[in-house]
C-alpha positions in Angstrom: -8.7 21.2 3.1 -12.3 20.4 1.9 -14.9 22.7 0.4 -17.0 22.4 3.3 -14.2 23.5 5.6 -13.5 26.9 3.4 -17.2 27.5 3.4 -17.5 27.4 7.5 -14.0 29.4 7.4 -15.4 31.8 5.1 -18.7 32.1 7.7 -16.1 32.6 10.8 -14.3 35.0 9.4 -17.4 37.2 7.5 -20.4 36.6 9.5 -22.2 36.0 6.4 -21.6 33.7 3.4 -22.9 36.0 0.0 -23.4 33.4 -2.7 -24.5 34.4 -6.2 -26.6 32.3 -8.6 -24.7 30.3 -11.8 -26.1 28.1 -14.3 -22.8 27.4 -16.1 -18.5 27.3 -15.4 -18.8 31.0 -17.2 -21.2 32.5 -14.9 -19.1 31.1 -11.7 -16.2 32.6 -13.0 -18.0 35.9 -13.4 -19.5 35.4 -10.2 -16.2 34.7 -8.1 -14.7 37.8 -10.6 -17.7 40.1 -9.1 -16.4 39.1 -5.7 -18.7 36.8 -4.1 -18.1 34.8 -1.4 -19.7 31.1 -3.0 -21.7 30.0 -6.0 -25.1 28.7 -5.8 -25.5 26.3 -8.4 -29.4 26.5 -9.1 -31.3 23.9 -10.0 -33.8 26.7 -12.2 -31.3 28.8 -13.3 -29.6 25.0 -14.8 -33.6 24.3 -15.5 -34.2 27.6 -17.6 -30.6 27.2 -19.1 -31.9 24.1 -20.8 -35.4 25.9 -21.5 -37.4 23.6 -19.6 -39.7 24.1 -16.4 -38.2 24.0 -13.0 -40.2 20.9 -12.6 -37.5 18.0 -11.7 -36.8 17.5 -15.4 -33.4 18.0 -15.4 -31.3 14.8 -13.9 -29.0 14.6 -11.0 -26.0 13.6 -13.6 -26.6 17.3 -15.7 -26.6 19.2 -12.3 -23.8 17.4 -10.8 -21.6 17.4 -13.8 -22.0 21.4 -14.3 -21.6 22.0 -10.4 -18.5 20.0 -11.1 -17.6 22.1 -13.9 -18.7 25.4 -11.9 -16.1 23.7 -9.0 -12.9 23.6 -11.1 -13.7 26.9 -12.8 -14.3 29.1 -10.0 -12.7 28.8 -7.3 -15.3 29.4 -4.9 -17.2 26.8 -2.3 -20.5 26.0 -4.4 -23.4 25.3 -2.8 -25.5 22.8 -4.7 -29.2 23.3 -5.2 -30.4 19.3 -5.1 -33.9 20.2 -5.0 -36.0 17.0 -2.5 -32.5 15.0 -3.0 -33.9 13.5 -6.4 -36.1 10.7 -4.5 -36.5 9.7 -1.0 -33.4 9.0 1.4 -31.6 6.1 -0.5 -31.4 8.9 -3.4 -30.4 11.5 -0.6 -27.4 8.6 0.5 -26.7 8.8 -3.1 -26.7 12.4 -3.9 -24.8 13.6 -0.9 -21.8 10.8 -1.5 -21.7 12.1 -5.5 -21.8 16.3 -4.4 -19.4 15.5 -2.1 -17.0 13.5 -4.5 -17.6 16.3 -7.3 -16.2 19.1 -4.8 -19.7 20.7 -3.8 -18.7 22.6 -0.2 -22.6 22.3 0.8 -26.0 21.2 -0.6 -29.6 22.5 0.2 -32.2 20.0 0.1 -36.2 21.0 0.2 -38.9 19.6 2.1 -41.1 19.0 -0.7 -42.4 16.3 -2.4 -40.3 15.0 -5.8 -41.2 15.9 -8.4 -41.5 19.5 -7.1 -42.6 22.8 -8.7 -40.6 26.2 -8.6 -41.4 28.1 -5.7 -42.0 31.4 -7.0 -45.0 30.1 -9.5 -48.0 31.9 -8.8 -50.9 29.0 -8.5 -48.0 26.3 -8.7 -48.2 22.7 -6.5 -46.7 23.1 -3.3 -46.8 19.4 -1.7 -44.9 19.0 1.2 -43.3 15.4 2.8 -44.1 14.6 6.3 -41.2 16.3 9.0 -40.2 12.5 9.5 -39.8 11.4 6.3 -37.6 14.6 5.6 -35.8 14.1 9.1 -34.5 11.0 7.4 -33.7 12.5 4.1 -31.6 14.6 6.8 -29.9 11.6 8.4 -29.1 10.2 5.0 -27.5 13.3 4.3 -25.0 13.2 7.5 -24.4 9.5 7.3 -23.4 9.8 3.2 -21.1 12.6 4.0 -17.2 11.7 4.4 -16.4 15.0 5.6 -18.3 16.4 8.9 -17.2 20.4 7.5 -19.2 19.1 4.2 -22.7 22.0 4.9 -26.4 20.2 5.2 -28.8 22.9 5.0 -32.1 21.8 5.2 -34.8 24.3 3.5 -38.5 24.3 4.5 -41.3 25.1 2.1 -44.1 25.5 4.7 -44.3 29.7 3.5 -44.5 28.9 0.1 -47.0 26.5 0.9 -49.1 28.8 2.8 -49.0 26.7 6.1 -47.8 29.5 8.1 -45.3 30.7 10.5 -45.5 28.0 13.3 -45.6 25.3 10.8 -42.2 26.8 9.4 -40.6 27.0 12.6 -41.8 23.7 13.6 -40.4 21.9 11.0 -37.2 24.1 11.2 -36.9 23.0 14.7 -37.2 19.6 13.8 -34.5 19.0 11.4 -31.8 21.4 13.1 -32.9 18.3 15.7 -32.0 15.9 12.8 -28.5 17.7 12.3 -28.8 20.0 9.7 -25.8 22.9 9.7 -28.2 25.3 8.3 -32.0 26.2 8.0 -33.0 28.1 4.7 -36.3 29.4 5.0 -38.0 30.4 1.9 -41.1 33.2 1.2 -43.2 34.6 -2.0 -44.3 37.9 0.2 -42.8 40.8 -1.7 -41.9 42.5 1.4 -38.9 40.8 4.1 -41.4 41.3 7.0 -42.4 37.6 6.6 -39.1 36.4 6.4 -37.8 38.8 9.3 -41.0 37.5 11.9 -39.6 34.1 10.9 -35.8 34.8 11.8 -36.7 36.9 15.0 -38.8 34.0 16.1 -35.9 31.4 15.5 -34.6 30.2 18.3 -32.1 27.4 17.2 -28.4 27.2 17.3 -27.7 27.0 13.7 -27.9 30.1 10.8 -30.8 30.6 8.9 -30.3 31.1 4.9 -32.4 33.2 3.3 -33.0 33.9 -0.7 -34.2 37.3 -1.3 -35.5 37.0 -4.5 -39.0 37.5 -4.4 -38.6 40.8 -1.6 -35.2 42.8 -3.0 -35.0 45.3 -0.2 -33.5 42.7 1.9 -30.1 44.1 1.8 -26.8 43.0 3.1 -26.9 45.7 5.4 -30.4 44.9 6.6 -29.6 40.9 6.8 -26.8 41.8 9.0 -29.1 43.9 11.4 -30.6 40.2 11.9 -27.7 38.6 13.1 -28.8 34.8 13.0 -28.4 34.8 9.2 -25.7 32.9 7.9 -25.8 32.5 4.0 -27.3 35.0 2.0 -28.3 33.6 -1.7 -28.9 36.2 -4.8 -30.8 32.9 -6.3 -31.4 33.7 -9.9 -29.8 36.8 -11.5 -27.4 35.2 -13.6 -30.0 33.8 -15.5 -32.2 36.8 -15.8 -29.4 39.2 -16.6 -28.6 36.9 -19.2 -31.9 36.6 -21.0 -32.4 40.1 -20.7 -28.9 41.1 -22.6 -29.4 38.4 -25.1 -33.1 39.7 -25.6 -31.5 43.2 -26.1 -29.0 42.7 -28.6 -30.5 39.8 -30.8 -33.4 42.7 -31.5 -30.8 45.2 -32.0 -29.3 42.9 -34.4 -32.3 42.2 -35.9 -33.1 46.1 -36.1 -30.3 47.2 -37.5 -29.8 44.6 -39.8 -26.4 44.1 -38.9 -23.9 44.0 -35.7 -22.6 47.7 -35.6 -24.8 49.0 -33.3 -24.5 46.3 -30.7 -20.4 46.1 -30.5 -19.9 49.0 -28.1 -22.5 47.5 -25.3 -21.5 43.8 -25.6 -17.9 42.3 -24.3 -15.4 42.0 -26.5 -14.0 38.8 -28.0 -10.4 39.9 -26.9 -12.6 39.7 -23.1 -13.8 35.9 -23.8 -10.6 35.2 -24.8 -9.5 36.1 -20.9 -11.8 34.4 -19.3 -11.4 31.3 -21.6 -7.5 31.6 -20.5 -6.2 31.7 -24.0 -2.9 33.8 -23.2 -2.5 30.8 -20.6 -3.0 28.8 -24.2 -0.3 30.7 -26.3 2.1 30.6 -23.7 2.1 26.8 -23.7 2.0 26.6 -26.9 5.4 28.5 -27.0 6.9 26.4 -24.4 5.9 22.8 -25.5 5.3 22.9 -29.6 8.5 22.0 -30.4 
C-alpha cells in the first residue's frame, strides 16, 4: 500500500489529517512519537535549518533527500512542501516522479512565481503565476504520478498577496478544475476570520488545508466546526521550539560557566540513545559479532 493510500485512509477514518512540521529524520520521529497523524516536511523549517532565507536557495536534491530520510524514520505519510515545483511544469513532471519514488504520501505546490519569498515576511515579494500556467503545473503533477492515491494539493497565495477573497476562490476553483485532491489556502491576518470567510465561501468538492501559523486560535476543535477542512498543518514549530531551547541553554552554559545547571531541563543522553535505536544496536551486536 502506497503513502498516498494511508494518507486518504487516515482522512476517512479521522475527518482530519493533523500533520506537524519537521526539518530533519529526528524531528519526524518526535513528531510521529507526539502522536500526529503526518509530517510536513517544510521547505523553511529545511531553509532555516541550513541558516539561509526561505528564498528557493535550498535545492530539490537537499529537500528530497531529508523527506526521504524523514520517510524511513517515521513512519508517518509526509507531506512534502515543494514550494512553485522548483521551475515551471517540466520541473513539476520532474519533482512529482522523484517525491513519489522517495515515499512522499502528498506534495503541496504554490502558485507563486520561482524563486519565491516566505509568506509570512512582512513587506516580502508576493508574485503570483497566471491560473493557467499553474493549472499546468497541476496537470504535470497528475500525469508524473504513478499512483492516483499519491495527494496533489494545490496552495493559492492570492491572501498573502493581498488580491483578495474572490481572487482566492477563483483560482481555488480553477485548479480543483485541474484535478487537484486538495486546496490549501494560506493568510498573514492574525485572526482565522479571513481564513474562515474563505472556507465558508468554498464551494468545491475537495478539502481545504489550512496552516494556522500566523492566527493560533484556530484550534482543532474550531477547524472541525468548519467541516470542509481536510489537513490541518502546525507549519513551523519544530524549528522554533528548537532555536528557542538551544538559545536557552547555550546562555545558560555560557552563564554558568559550565553544564550543571542545564542537565535537569535538557534530554538525557541515555534518551538519544532510544531514539537513535542503540539497544536495537547492542542486541545485534550480541547476536551477529561472533
Amino acid at each position: 500500500m502506497g503513502a498516498g493510500t494511508t494518507f486518504r485512509q487516515v482522512l476517512a477514518r479521522k475527518g482530519l489529517v493533523e500533520a506537524m512540521a519537521a526539518h530533519s529524520p529526528l524531528s519526524a520521529m518526535l513528531a510521529a512519537e507526539a502522536g500526529f497523524d503526518a509530517i510536513w516536511a517544510s521547505g523553511f523549517e529545511l531553509s532555516a535549518m541550513y541558516g539561509v532565507p526561505d528564498v528557493s536557495i535550498v535545492s530539490m536534491t537537499q529537500h528530497l533527500d531529508m523527506t526521504r530520510a524523514m520517510v524511513e524514520r517515521s513512519g508517518l505519510p509526509v507531506v512534502a512542501d515543494i514550494d512553485t515545483g522548483f521551475g515551471n511544469a517540466i520541473n513539476v513532471l520532474h519533482a512529482v516522479e522523484q517525491y513519489e519514488r522517495a515515499g512522499a504520501a502528498a506534495i503541496v505546490m504554490e502558485d507563486k512565481s520561482f524563486p519565491k519569498v516566505t509568506s509570512l515576511i512582512a513587506g516580502g515579494r508576493q508574485d503570483m503565476v497566471r491560473v493557467e500556467e499553474f493549472q499546468g503545473k497541476i496537470d504535470a503533477a497528475r500525469t508524473a504520478r504513478r499512483d492516483r492515491d499519491f495527494v496533489i494539493v494545490a496552495r493559492t497565495e492570492a491572501l498573502i498577496a493581498g488580491l483578495g477573497q474572490e481572487e482566492a476562490l477563483k483560482r481555488a476553483r480553477a485548479y480543483e478544475a485541474a484535478g487537484a485532491d486538495m486546496i490549501l489556502v494560506h493568510s498573514r491576518q492574525k485572526t482565522p476570520d479571513e481564513i474562515e470567510a474563505f472556507v465558508q465561501a468554498w464551494d468545491g468538492a475537495v478539502p481545504v488545508a489550512l496552516v494556522p501559523t500566523a492566527y493560533p486560535q484556530m484550534t482543532v476543535a474550531r477547524v472541525r466546526e468548519l467541516k470542509k477542512i481536510g489537513l490541518l498543518i502546525w507549519g513551523n514549530h519544530a524549528i522554533r521550539a528548537a532555536v528557542g531551547a538551544m538559545r536557552k541553554t547555550f546562555a545558560r552554559i555560557r552563564q554558568d560557566g559550565g553544564i550543571h545547571g542545564v542537565e535537569s531541563d535538557i534530554a538525557t543522553v541515555d534518551e538519544v540513545f532510544e531514539l537513535q535505536g542503540m539497544s536495537k544496536v547492542k542486541e545485534n551486536e550480541r547476536r551477529f559479532l561472533r
